[in-house]
N, CA, C and O of each residue as an XYZ file, in Angstrom:
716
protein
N    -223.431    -35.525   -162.961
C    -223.892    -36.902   -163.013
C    -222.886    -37.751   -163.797
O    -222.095    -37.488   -164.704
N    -223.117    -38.564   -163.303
C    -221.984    -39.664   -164.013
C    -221.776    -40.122   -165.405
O    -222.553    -39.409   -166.041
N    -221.316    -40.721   -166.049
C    -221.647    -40.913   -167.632
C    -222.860    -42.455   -167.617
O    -222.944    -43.208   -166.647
N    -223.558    -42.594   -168.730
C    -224.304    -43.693   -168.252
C    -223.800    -45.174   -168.190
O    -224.300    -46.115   -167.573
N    -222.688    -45.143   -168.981
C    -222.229    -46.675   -168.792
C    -221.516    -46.899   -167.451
O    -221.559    -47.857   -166.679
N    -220.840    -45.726   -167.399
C    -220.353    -45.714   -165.300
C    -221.160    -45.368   -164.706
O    -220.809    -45.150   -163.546
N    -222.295    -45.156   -164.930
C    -223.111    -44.948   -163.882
C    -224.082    -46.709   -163.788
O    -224.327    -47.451   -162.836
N    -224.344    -46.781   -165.030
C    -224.509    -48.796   -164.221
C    -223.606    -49.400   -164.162
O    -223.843    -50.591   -163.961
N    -222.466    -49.109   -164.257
C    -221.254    -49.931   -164.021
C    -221.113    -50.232   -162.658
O    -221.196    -51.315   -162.080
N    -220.777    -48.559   -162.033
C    -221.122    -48.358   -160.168
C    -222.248    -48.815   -159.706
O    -222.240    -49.166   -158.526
N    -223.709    -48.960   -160.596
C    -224.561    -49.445   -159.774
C    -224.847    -51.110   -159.668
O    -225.626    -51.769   -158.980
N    -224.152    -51.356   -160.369
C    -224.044    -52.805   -160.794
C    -223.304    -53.382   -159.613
O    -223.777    -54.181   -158.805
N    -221.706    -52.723   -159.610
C    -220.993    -53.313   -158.418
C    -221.449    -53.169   -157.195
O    -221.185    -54.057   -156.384
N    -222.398    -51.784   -156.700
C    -222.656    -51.562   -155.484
C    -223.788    -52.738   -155.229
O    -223.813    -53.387   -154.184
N    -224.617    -52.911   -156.189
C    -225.333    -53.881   -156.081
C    -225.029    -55.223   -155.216
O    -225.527    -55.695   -154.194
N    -223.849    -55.675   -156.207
C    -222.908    -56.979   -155.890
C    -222.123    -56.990   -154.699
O    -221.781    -58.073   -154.224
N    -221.708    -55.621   -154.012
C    -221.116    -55.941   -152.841
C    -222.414    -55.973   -152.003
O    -222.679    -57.035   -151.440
N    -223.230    -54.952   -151.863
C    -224.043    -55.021   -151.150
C    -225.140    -56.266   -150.755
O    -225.938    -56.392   -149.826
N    -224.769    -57.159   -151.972
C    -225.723    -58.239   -152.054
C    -224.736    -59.839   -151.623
O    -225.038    -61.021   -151.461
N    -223.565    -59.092   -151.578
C    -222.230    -60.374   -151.054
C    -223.129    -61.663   -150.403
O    -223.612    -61.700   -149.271
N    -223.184    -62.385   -151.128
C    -223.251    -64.222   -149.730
C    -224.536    -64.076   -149.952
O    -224.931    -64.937   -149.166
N    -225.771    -63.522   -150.556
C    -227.260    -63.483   -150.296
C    -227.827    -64.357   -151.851
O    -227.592    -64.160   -153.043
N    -228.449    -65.113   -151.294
C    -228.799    -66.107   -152.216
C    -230.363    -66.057   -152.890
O    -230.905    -65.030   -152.482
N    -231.012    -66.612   -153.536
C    -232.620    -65.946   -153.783
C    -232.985    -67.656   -154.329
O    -232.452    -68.655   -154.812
N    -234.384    -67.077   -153.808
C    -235.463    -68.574   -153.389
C    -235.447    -69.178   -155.069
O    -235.296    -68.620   -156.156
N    -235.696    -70.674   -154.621
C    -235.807    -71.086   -156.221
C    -234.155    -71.114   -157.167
O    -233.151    -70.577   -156.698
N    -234.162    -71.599   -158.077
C    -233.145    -71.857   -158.790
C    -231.812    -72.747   -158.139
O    -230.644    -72.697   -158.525
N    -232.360    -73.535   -157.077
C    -230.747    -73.611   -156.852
C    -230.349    -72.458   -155.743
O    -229.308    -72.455   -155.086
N    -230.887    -71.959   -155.710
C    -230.092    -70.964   -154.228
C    -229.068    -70.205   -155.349
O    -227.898    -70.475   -155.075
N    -229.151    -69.632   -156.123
C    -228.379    -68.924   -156.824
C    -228.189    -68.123   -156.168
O    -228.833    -67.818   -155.164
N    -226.723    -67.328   -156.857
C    -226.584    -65.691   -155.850
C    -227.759    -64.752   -156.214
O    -228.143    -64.690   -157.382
N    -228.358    -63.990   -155.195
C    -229.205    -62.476   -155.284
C    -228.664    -61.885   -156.221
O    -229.496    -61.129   -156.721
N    -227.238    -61.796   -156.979
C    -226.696    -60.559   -158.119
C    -227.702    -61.127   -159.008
O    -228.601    -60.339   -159.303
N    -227.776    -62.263   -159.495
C    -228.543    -62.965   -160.686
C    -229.611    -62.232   -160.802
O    -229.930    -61.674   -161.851
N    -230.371    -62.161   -159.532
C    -232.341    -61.351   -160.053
C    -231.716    -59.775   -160.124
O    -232.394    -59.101   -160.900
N    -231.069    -59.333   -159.771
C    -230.608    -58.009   -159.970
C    -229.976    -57.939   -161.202
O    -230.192    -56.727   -161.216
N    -229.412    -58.116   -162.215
C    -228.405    -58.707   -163.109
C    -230.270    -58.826   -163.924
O    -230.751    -57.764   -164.319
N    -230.720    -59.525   -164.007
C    -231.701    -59.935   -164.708
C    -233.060    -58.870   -164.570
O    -233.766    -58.734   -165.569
N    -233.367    -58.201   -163.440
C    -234.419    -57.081   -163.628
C    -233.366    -55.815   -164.488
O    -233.907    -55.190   -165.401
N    -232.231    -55.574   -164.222
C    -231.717    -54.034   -165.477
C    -231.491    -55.042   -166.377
O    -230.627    -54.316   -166.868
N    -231.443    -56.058   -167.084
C    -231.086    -56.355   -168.033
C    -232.637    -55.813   -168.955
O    -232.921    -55.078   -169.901
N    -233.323    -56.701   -167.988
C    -235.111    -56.499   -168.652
C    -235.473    -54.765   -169.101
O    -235.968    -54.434   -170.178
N    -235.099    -53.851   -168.021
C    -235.440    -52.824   -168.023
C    -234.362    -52.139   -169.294
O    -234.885    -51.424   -170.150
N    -233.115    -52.362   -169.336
C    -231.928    -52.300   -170.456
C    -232.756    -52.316   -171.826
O    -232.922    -51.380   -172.607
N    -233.276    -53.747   -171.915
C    -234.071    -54.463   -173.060
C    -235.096    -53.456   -173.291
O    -235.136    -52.879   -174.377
N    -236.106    -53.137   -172.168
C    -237.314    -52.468   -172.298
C    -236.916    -50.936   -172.918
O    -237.695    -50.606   -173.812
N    -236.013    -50.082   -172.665
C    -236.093    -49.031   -172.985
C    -234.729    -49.209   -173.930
O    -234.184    -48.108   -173.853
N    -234.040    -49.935   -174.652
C    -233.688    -50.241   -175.719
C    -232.108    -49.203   -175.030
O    -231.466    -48.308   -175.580
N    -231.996    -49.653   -174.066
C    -230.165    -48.902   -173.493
C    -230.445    -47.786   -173.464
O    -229.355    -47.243   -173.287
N    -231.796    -46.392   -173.562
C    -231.669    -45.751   -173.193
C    -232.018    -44.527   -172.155
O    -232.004    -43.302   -172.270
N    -232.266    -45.230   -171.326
C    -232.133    -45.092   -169.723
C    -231.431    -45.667   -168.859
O    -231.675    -46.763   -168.356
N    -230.312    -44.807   -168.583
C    -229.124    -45.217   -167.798
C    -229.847    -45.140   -166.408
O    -229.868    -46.278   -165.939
N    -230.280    -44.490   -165.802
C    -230.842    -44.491   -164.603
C    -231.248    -45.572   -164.153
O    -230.950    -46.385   -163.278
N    -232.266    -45.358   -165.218
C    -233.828    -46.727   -165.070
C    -233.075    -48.135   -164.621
O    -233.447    -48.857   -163.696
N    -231.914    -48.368   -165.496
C    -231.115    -49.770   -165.100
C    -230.490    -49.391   -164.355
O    -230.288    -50.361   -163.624
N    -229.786    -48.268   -163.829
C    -229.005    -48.539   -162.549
C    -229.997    -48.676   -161.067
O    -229.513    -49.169   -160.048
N    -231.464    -48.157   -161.122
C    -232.434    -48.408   -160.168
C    -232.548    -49.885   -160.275
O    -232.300    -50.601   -159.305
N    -232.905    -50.349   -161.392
C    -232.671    -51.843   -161.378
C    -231.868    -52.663   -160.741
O    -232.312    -53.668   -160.186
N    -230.416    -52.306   -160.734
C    -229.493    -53.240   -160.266
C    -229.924    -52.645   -158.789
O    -230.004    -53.442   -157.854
N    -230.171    -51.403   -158.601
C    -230.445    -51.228   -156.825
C    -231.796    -51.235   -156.064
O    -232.173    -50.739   -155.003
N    -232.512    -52.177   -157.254
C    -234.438    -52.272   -156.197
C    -234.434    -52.511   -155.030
O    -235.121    -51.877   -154.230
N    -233.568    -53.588   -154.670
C    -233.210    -53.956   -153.379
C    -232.485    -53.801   -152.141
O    -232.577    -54.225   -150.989
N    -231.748    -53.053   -152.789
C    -230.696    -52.404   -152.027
C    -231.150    -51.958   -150.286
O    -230.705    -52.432   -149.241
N    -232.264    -50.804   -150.507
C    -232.458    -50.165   -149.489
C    -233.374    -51.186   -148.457
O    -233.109    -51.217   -147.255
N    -234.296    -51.880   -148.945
C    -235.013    -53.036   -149.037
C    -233.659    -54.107   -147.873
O    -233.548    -54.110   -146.647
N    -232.831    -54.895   -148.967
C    -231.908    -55.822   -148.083
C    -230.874    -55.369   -147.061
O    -230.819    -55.992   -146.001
N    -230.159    -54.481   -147.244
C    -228.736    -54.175   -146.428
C    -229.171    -52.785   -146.118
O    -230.313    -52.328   -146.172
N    -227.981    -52.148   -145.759
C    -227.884    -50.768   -144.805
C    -228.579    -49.782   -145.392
O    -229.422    -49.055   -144.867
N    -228.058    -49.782   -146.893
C    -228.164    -48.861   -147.913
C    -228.928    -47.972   -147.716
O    -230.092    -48.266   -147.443
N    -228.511    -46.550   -147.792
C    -229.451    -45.166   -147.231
C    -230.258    -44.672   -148.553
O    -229.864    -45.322   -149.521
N    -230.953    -44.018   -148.794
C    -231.971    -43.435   -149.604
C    -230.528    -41.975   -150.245
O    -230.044    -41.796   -151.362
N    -230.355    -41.444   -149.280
C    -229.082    -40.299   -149.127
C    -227.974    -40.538   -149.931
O    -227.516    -39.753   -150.761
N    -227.335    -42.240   -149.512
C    -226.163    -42.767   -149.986
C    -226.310    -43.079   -151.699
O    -225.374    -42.868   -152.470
N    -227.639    -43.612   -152.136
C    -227.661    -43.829   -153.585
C    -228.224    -42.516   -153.981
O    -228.369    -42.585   -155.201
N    -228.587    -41.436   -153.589
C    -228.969    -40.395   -154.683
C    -227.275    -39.046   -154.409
O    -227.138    -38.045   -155.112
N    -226.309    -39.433   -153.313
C    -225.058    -38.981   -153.474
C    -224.322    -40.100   -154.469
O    -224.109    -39.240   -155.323
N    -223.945    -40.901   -154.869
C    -223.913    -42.133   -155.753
C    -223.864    -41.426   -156.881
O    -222.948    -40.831   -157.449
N    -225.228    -41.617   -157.164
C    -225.759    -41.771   -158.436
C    -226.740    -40.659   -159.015
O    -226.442    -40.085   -160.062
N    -228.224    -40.279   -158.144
C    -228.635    -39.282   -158.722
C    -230.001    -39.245   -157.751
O    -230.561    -40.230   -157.269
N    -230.300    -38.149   -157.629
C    -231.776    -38.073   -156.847
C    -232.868    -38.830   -157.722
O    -233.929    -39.192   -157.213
N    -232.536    -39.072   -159.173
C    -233.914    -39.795   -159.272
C    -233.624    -41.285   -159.100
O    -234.641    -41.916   -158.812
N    -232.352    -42.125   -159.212
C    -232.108    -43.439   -158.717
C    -232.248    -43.653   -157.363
O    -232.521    -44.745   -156.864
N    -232.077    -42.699   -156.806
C    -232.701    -42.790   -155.070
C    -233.738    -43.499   -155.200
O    -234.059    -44.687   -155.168
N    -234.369    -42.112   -155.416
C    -236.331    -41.614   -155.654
C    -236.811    -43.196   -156.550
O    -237.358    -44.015   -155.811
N    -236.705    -43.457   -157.441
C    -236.917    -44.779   -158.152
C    -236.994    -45.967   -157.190
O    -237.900    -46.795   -157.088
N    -235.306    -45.827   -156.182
C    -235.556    -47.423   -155.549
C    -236.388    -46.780   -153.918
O    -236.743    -47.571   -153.044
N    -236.504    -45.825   -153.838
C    -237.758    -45.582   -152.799
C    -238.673    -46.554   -153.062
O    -238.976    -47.644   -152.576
N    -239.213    -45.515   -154.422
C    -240.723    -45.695   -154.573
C    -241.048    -47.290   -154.488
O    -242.160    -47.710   -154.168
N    -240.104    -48.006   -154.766
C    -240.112    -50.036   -154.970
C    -240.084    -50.426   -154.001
O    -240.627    -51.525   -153.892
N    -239.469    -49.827   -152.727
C    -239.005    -50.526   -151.466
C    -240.139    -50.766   -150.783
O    -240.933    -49.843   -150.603
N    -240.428    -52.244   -150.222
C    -241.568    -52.344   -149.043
C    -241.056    -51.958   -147.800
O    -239.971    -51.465   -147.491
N    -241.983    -52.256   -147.182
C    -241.365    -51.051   -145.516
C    -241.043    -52.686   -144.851
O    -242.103    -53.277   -144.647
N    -240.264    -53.197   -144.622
C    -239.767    -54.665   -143.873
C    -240.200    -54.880   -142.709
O    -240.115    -55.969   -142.141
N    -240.917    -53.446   -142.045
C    -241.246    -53.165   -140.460
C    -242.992    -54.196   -140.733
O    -243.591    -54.605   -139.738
N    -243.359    -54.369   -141.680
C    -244.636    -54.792   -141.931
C    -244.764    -56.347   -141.993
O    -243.708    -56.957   -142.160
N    -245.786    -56.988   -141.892
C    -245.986    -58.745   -142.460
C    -246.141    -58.739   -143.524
O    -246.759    -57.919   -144.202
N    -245.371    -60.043   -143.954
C    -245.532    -60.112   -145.546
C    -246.777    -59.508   -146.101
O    -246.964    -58.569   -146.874
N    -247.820    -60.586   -145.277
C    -249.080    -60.219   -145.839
C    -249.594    -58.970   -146.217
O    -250.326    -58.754   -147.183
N    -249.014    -57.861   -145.102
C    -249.489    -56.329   -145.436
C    -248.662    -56.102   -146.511
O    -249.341    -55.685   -147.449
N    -247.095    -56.220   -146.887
C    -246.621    -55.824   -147.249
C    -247.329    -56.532   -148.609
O    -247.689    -55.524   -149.217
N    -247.746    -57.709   -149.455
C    -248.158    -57.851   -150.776
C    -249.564    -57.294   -150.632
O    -250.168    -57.132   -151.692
N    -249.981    -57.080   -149.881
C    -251.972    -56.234   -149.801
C    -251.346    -55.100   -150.094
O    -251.915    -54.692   -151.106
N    -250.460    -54.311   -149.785
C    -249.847    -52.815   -150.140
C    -249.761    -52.518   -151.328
O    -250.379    -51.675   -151.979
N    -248.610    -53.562   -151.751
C    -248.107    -53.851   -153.134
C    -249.190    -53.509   -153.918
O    -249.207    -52.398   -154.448
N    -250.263    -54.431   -154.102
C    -251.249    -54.566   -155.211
C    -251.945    -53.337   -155.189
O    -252.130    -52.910   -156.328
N    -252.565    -52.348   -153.951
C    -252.748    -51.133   -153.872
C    -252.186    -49.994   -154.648
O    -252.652    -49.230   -155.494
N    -250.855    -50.161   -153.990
C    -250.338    -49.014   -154.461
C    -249.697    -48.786   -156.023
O    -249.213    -47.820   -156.614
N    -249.905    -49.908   -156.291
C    -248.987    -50.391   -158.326
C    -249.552    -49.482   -158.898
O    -248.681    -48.913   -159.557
N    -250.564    -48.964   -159.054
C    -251.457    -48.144   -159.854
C    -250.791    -46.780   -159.728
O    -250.606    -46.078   -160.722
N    -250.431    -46.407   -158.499
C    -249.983    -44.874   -158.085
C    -248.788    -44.975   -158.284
O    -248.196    -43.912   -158.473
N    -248.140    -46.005   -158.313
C    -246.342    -45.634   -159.113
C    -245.923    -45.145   -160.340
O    -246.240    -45.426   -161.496
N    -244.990    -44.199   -159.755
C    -244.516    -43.030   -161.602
C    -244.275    -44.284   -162.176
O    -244.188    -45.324   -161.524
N    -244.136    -44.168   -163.748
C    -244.567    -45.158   -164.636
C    -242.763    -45.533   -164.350
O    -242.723    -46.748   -164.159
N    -241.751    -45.120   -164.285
C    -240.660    -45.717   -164.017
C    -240.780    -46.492   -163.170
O    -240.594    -47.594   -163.687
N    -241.074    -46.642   -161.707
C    -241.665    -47.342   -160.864
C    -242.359    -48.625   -161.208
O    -241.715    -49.674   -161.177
N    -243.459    -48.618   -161.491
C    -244.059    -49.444   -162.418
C    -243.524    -50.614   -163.462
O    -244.162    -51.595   -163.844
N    -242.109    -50.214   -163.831
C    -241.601    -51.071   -165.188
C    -240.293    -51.203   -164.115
O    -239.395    -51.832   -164.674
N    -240.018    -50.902   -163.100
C    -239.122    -51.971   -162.082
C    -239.985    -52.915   -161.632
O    -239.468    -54.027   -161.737
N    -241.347    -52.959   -161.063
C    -242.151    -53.580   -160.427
C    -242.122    -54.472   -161.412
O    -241.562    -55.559   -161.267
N    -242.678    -54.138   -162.442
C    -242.870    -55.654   -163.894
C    -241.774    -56.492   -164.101
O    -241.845    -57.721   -164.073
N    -240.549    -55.712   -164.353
C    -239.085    -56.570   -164.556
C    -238.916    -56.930   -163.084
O    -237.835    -57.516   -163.011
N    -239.417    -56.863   -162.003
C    -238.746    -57.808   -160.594
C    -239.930    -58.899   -160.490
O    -239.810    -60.054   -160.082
N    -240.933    -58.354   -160.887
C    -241.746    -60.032   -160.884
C    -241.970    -60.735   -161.828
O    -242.881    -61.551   -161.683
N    -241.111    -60.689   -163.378
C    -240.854    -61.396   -164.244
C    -239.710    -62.237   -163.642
O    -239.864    -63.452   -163.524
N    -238.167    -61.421   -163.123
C    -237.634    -62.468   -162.410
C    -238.084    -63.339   -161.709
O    -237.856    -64.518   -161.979
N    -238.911    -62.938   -160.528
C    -238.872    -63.424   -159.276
C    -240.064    -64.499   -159.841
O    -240.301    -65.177   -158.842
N    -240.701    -64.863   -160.648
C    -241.568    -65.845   -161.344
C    -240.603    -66.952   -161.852
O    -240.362    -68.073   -161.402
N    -240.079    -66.211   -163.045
C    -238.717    -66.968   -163.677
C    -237.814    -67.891   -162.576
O    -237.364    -68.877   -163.158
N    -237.521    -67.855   -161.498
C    -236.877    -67.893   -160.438
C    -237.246    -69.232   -159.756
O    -236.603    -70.190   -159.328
N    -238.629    -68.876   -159.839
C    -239.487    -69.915   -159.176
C    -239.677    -71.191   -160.130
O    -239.781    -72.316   -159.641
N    -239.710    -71.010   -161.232
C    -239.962    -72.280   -161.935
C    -238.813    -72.968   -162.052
O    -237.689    -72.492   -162.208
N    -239.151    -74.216   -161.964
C    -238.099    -75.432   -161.338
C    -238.423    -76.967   -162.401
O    -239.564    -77.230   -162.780
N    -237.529    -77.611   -162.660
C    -237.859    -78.445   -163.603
C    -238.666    -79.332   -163.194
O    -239.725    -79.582   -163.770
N    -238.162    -80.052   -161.895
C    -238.912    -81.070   -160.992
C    -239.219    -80.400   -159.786
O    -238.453    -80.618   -158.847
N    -240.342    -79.494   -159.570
C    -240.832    -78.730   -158.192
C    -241.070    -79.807   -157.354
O    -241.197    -80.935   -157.829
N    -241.160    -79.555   -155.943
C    -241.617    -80.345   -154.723
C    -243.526    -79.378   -155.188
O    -244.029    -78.425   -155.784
N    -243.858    -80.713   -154.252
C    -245.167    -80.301   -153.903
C    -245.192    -78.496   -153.608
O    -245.706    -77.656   -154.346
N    -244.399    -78.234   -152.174
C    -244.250    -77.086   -151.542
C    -243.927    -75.994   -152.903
O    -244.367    -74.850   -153.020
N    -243.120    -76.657   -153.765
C    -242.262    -75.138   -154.583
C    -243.420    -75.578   -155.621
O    -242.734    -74.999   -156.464
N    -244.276    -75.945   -156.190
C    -245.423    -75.981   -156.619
C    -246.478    -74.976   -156.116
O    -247.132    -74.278   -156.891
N    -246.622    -74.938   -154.627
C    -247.463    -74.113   -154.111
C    -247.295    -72.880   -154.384
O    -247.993    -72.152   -155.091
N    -245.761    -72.505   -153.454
C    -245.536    -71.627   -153.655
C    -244.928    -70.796   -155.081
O    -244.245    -69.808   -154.810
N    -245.096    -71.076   -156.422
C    -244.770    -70.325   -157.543
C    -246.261    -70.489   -157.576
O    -246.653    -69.816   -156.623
N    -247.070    -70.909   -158.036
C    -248.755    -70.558   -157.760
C    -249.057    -69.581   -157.067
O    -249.433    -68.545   -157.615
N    -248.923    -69.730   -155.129
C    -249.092    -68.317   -154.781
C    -248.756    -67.125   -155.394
O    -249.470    -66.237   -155.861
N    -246.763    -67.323   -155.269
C    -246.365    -66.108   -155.884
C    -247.272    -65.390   -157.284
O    -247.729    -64.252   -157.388
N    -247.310    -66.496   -158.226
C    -247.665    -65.814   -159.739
C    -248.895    -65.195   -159.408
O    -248.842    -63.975   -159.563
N    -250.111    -65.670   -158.958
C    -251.283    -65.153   -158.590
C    -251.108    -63.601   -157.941
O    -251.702    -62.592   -158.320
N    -250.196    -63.700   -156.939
C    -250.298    -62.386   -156.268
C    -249.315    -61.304   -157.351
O    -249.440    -60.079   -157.325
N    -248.274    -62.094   -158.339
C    -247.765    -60.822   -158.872
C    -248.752    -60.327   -160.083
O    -248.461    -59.177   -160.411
N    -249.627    -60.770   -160.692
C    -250.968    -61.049   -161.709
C    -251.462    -59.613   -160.875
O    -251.349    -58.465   -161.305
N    -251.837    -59.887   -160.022
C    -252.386    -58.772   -159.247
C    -251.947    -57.264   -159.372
O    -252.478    -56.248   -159.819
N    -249.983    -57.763   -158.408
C    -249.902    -56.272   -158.602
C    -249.667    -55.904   -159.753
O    -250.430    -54.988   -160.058
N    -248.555    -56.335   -161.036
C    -248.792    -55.911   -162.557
C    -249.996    -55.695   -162.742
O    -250.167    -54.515   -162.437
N    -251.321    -56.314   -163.192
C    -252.467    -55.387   -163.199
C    -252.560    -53.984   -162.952
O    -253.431    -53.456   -163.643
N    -251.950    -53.216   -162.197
C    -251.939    -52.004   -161.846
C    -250.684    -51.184   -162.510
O    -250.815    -49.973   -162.690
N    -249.420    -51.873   -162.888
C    -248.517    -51.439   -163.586
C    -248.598    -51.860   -165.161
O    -247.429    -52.123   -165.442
N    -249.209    -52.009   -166.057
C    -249.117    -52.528   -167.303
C    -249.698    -51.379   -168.051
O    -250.504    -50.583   -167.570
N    -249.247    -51.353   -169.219
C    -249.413    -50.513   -169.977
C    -248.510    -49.101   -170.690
O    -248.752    -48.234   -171.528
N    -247.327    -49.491   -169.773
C    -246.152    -48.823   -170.146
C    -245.142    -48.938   -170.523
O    -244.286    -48.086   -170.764
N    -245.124    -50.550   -170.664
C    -243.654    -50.804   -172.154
C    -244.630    -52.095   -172.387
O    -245.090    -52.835   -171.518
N    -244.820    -52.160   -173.807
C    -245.248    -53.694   -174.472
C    -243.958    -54.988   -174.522
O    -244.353    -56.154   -174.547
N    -242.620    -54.742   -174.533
C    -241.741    -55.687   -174.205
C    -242.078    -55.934   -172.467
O    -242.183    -57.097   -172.076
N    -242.222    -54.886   -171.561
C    -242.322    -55.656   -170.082
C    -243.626    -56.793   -170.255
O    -243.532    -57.928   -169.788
N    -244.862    -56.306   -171.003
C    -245.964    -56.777   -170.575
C    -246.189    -58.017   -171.220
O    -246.794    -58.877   -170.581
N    -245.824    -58.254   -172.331
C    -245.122    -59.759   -172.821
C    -244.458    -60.676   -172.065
O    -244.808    -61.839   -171.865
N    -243.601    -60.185   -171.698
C    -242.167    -60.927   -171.080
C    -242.924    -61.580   -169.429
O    -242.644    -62.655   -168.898
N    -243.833    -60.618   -168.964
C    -244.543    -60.822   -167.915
C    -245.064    -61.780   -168.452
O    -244.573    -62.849   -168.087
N    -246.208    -61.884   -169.488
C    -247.187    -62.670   -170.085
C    -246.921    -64.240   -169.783
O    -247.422    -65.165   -169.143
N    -245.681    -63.933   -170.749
C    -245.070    -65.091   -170.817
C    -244.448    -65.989   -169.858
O    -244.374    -67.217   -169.916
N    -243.990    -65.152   -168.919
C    -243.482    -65.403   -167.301
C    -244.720    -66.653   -166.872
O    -244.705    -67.884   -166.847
N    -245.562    -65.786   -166.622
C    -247.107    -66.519   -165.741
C    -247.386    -67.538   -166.720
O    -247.813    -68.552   -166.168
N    -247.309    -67.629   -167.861
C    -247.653    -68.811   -169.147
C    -247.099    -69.914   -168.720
O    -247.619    -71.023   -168.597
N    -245.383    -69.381   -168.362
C    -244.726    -70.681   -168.513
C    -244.900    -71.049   -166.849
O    -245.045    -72.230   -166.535
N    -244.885    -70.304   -166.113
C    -245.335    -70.844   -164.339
C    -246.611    -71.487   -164.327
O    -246.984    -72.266   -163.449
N    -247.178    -71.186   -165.191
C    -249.120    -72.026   -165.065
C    -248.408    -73.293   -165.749
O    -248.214    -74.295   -165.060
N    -248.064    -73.265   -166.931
C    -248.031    -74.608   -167.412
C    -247.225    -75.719   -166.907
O    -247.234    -76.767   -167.552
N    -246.373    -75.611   -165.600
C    -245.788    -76.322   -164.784
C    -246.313    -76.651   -163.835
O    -245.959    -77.732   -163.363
N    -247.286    -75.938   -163.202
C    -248.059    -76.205   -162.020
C    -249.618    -77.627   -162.463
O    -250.394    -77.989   -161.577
């Protein structure tokens, strides 16, 4: 296995190529590295730098999820449990949104607790993301929807780092008090 600072080093960049030109809702159309960049930072924070894995699953939640990226290709990479980690996160894309967040909130409860504290640090971003200084009506709605439905699935993941479940807290605090 790799050493841990090259091992998020590589997962960091694979991240960034793999995520080349892909932009994420909210903020300005920022680049996609940013919420990736910002869920291992959280998870970095949460286990205090020491889980090299845990953050290199971080920089790759999406991976298998957005582009080609094989399940095979990141656990030759990196390690069968950074595979296994961005498995367990990935929604199946073959589904409607709708099934795919009715899933979500289901299944949060049954994710290994590593699992679980990617799920918390990607919808602390993806909240963070959404809040906007001057929202439209529409980006009003939608950070409301979103926060409501991620309330949900965290409910089922909490209880396994007190820095995620704060940082969440605080996430939905500051998205309510804009809406």
């Amino acid at each position: 296995m790799l050493p841990a600072v090259r091992l998020v080093s590589e997962a960091a960049e694979l991240a960034a190529r793999r995520h080349n030109g892909m932009t994420r809702k909210g903020r300005g159309e920022e680049p996609y590295i940013n919420h990736l960049a910002e869920v291992a930072n959280l998870l970095a924070a949460a286990t205090d730098g020491a889980d090299a894995e845990l953050v290199a699953a971080g920089w790759l939640h999406d991976t298998i999820e957005d582009t080609e990226t094989t399940p095979a290709e990141l656990a030759q990479k990196f390690s069968g449990r950074v595979a296994s980690l961005v498995v367990e996160v990935t929604d199946d894309m073959t589904l409607p949104k709708s099934e795919r967040r009715r899933r979500q909130v289901i299944d949060a409860p049954h994710k290994s607790a590593d699992a679980r504290l990617i799920k918390i640090a990607d919808k602390i971003s993806n909240i963070r993301g959404r809040i906007l200084p001057e929202p439209t009506p529409d980006q009003r709605d939608e950070l409301s929807d979103y926060t409501a439905w991620a309330v949900e699935v965290v409910s089922g993941c909490r209880g396994g780092n007190a820095f995620l479940d704060d940082q969440f807290d605080e996430a939905v605090a500051q998205a309510r008090s804009t809406l």
